[in-house]
N, C-alpha and C positions, 0 to 999 in steps of 0.2 A: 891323355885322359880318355876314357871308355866312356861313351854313350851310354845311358839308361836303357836303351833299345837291345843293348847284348844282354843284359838278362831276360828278357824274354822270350817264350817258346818259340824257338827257332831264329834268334835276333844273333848268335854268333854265328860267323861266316866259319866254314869251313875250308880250312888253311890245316897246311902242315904244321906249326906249330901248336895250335889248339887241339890239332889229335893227340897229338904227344901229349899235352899237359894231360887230358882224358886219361890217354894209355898208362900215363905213371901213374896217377888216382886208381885205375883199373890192378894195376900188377899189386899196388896195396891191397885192394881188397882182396884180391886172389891168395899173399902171402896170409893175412888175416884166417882166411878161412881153415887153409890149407892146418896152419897149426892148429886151430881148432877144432881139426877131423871133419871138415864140411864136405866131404869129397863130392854128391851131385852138384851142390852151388860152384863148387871149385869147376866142374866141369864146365859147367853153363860160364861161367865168366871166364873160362878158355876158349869156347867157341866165339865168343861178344870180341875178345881180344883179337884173336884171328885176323875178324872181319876188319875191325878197326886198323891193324896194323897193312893189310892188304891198300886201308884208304889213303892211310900215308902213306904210303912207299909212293903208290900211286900219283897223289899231290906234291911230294917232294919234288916228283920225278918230272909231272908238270909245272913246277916252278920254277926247277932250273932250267927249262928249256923256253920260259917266256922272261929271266932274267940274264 
């Protein structure tokens, strides 16, 4: 059961799994846009994805090495 404390600004930890779940919300909006001809916003939630993805690899990459 989740705490009430995760909804709040800045109350989920940042874990590999929570980027991911992020990162799939994110690549929806991007397919979203994309078929709607938004191509600046498509850009913009390409670079946001980037960043995001660089965090996870990152975090995975620290997890497996403290489990």
């Amino acid at each position: 059961m989740n705490s009430l404390s995760e909804y709040k600004f800045g109350g989920r930890p940042v874990t590999s799994i929570n980027l991911l779940l992020m990162l799939g919300e994110m690549e929806g909006v991007y397919q979203h846009l994309k078929y709607m001809g938004f191509k600046e916003d498509m850009d913009a939630i390409n670079e946001m994805k980037q960043k995001y993805y660089k965090m996870y690899f990152n975090a995975k990459k620290k997890e497996g090495r403290t489990n």
